[in-house]
N, C-alpha and C positions, 0 to 999 in steps of 0.2 A: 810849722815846727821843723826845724832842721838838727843830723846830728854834730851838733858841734867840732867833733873830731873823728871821722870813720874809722882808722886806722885804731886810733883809740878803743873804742871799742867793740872791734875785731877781735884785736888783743885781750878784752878782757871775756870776749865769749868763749874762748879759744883757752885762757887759763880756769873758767869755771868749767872745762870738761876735761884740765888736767893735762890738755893737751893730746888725749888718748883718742878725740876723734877725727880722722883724714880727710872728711868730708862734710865743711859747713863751710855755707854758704850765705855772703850777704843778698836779700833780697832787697833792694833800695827803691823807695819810691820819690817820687817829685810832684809835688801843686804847682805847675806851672806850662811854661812853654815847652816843646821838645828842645828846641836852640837852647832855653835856658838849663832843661835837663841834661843837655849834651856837655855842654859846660858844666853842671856840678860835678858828671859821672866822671871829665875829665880833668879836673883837679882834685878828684877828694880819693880815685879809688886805688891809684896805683899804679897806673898802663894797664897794657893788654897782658902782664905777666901778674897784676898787681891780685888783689885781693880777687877770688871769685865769687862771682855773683850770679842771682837769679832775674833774667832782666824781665821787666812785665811789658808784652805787647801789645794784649788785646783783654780789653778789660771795662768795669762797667765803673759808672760816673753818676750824680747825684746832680744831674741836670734834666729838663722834662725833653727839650729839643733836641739833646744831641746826648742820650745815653748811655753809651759806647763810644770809647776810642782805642785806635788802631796805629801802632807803626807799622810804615814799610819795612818793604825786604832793605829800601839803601840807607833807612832810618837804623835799623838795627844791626846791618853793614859798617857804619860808621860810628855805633856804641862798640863794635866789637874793633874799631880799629884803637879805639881810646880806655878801654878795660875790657877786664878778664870773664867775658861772658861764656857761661857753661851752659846754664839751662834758660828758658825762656818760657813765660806764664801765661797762661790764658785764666781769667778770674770773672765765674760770674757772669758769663757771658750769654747762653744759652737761658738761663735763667731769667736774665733780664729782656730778653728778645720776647720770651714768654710774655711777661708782664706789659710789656710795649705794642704787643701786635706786630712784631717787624719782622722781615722775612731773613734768615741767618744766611751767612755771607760763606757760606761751604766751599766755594772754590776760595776764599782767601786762607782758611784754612788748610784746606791743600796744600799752596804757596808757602804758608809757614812751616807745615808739614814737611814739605821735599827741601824747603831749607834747611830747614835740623838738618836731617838726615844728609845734606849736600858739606854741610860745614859742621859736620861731628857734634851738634847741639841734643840735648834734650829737652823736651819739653812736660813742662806740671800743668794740667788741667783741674781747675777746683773750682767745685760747684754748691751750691747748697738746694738749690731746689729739689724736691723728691722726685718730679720726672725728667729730669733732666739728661741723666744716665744711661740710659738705654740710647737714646740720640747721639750722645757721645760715640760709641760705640760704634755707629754708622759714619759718622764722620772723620774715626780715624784708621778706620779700614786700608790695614796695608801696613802703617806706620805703628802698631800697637809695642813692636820692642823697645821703641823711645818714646814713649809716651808713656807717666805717670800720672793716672786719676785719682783724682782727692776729695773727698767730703768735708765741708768748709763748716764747720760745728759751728758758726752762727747761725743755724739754720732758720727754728724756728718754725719747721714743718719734721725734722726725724731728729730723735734724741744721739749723739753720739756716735752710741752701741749702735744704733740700728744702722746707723749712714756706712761709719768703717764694714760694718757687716755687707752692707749692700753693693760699697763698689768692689772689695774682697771677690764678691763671688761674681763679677763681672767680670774684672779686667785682670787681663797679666801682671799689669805693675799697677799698682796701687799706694796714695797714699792719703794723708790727711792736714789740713787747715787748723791748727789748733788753735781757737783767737779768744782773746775775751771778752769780744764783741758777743760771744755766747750769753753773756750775764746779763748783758742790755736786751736781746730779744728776749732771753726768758723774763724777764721784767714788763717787758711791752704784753707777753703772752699774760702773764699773770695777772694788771693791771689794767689790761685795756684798753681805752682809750686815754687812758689818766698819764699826765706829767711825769717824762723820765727825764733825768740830767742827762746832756749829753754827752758827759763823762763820765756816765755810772758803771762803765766797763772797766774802769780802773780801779774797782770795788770788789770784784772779781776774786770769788774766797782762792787763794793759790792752793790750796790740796786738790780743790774741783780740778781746777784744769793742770795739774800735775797728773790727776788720774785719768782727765782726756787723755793727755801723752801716751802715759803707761800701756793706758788699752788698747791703743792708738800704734804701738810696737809688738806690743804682747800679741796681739791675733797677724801679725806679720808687716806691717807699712813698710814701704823701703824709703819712704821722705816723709818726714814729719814739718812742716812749714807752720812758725809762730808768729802769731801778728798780737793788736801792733807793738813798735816799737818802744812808744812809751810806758807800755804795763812792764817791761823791764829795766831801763833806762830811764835816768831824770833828763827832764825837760830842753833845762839847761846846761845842766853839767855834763851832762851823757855818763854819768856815773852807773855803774850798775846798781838796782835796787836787790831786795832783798829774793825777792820772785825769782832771780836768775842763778842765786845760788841754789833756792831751795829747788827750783825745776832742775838743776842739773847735776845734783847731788842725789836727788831721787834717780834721775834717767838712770848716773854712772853706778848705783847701790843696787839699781836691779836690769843689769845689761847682761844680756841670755851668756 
């Protein structure tokens, strides 16, 4: 699934906050090649002046052999020669190393680490696992003023409240994953091993995760990061759906 027109709807994220917020970001993802990613990011986003983005580096995969994947430093080098990259994601990663038995790659994160910090980037860390956090913590030793921690509310192991509460009182900067990917694991949890659509996150009551948002700001976040893209957006058209007003007419109705 591709979005039809980026710019397009930028534009219409950008008019459901009224225009009063300075700081949104497209986070773009690709099912494919890096070559072929390199190519969408540089036709769709704008240049290196155009739309800003959250680029994803290192992140986990729904393969049993190969897990995780990784861009280089000249992989991300040359997303930043062809659009407007600001922050840069790590998703799931520690979490999923857990699950696999595999040994984490701490010095690549360093690399990515002293790169932010070499070329003005930040970076968002979002995890879901409950023990995962405290490791983080070791891992970005040094680097903690550009580094944003997130609780990824699909979790599945902590309710919300407890996760935003948890990396809160962890890290300096803090933030949260708000997906509706949330409604599919509490279905899996509730049901067990019984039959879920694999779309039943598009089902997803929107006050529930308007009130992730909310709590999600309210106890402090400095990034609120929304996935995915089509519980807000059609398919096809890239039209905004209805989810995107009511999320953003809540946020702007109770903005501190």
């Amino acid at each position: 699934m591709h979005v039809p027109n980026v710019t397009d709807v930028y534009q219409q994220i950008l008019a459901a906050n009224n225009n009063t917020y300075a700081n949104i970001l497209l986070f773009p993802t690709y099912a494919g090649s890096w070559e072929d990613e390199l190519a969408w990011l540089t036709n769709n986003f704008g240049g290196a002046n155009g739309i800003p983005i959250m680029l994803e580096v290192f992140y986990s995969v729904n393969l049993t052999e190969n897990p995780v994947c990784s861009l280089t430093t000249t992989q991300i080098s040359a997303a930043m020669e062809v659009c407007n990259v600001k922050w840069l994601r790590f998703a799931e990663v520690v979490s999923r190393h857990i699950e696999y038995n595999l040994t984490f790659p701490d010095e690549y994160v360093k690399t990515i680490l002293s790169f932010c910090r070499d070329h003005n980037l930040k970076l968002f860390w979002t995890e879901w696992k409950a023990g995962t956090f405290e490791e983080i913590k070791t891992y970005i030793s040094g680097f903690e003023n550009i580094t944003t921690v997130s609780f990824s509310t699909n979790s599945g192991e902590m309710e919300p409240a407890d996760g935003f509460a948890h990396v809160k009182d962890l890290f300096l900067h803090w933030g949260g994953s708000v997906q509706s990917w949330y409604w599919e694991t509490w279905l899996r949890e509730k049901n067990g091993d019984g039959p879920i659509d694999e779309e039943e996150s598009r089902n997803m009551p929107i006050q529930l995760i308007i009130d992730h948002a909310l709590l999600c700001r309210k106890i402090g976040a400095e990034v609120i990061q929304f996935e995915p893209y089509w519980y807000f957006f059609g398919d096809t058209d890239g039209k905004a759906r209805e989810s995107l007003s009511l999320m953003h007419s809540s946020l702007n109705s109770q903005r501190p």
